[in-house]
C-alpha positions in Angstrom: 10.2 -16.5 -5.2 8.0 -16.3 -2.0 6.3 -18.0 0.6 2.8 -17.3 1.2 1.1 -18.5 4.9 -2.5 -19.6 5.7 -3.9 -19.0 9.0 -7.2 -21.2 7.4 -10.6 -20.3 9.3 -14.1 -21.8 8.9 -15.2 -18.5 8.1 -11.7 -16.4 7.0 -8.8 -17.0 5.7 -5.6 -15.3 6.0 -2.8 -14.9 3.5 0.4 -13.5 4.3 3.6 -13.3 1.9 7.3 -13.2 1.8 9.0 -10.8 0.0 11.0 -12.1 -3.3 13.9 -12.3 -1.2 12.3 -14.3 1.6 13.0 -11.7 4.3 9.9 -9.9 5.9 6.5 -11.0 6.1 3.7 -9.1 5.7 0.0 -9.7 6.1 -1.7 -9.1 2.1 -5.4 -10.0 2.6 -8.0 -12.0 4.1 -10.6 -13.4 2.3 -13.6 -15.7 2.5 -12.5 -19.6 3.0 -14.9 -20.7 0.3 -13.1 -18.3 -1.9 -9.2 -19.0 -0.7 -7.7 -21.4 -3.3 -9.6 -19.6 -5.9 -7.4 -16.6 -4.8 -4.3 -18.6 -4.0 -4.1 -20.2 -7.9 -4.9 -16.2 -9.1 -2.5 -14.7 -7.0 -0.3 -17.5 -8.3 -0.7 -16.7 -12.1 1.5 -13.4 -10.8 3.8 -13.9 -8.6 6.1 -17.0 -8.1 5.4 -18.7 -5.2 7.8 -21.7 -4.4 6.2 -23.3 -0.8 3.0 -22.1 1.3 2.6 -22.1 5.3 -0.4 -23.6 6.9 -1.3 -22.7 10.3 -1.8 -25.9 12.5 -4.5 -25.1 14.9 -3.9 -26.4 18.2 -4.9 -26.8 22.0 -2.5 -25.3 24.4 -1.7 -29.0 25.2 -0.9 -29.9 21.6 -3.5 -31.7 20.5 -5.6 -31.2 17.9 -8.6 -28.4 17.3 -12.2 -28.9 15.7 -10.6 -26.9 12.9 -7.6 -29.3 12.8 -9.4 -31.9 10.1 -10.6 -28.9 7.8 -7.2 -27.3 7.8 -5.3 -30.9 7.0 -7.9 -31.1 3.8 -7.5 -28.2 3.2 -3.8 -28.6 3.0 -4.3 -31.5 1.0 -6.1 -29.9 -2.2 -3.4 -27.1 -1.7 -0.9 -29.6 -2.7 -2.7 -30.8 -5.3 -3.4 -27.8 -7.3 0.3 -27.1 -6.7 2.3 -30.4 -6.7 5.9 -28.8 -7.4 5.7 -26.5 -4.0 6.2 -27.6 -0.6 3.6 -27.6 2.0 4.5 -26.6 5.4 2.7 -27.3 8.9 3.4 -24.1 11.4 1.8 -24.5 14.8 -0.1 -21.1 15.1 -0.8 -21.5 18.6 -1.2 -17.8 19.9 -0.7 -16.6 16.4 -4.1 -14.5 16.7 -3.4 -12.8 20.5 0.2 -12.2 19.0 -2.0 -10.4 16.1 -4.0 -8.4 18.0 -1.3 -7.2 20.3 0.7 -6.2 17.1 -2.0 -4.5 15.6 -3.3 -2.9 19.1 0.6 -1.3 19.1 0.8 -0.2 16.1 -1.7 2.6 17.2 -4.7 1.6 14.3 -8.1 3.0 15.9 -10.6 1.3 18.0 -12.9 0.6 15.7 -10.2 -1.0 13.0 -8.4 -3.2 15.8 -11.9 -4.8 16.2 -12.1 -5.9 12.6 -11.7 -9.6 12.2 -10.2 -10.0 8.9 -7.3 -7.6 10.0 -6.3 -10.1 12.8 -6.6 -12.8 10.3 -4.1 -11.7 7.7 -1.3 -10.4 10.1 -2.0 -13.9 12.2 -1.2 -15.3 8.9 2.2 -13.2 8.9 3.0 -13.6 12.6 3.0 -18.0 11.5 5.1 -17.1 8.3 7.5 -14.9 10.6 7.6 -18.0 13.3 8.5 -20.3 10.3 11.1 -18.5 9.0 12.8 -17.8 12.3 12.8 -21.4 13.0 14.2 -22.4 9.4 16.2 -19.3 8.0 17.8 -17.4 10.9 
């Protein structure tokens, strides 16, 4: 089974997975919010997913974002549509400059590295990598 992360935006969404045996992450897609648990439940019907990963958008200082109270309701009808899998918070504090710097060093072109739903799917796997190193290794 995998884990699947959400870096939730007003505008994007980014979804990373796990691999079945829960050890690399990798960024799969970003797509519309609007359109994101439509995609979760069909992404769902084929592949086992046993808990997701929701970004928690904070301040440097820890408190909350504008984004924090759309992510936590978000969160919220995520749990309902899947009651039997576990929701996880992930502080994704400098998940997106840890994004662009991956994606800047992995050589992609100019004109790629400045396309916002890249950055939004592998800051989706840079919170799924964070939670696994702070709860599996």
């Amino acid at each position: 089974m995998r884990i699947m992360a959400i870096d939730y935006g007003l505008k994007r969404t980014g979804i990373a997975v796990t691999d079945p045996l829960k050890i690399i992450a990798s960024p799969l897609t970003t797509v519309p919010t609007a359109e994101a648990l439509e995609f979760i439940q069909k992404y769902c019907t084929t592949e086992q997913v046993e808990a997701f990963v929701v970004g928690l958008p904070l301040h440097k200082d820890g408190n909350p974002t504008h984004v924090s109270p759309h992510v936590d309701a978000f969160a919220e009808r995520l749990q309902k549509l899947f009651p039997d899998c576990t929701i996880h918070r992930q502080d994704e504090r400098m998940s997106s400059v840890a994004a662009k710097q991956i994606i800047l060093n992995s050589g992609i072109k100019k004109m790629k590295r400045q396309d916002k739903a890249l950055v939004d799917k592998v800051a989706a796997a840079v919170i799924l990598e964070q939670f696994m190193e702070e709860r599996y290794w």
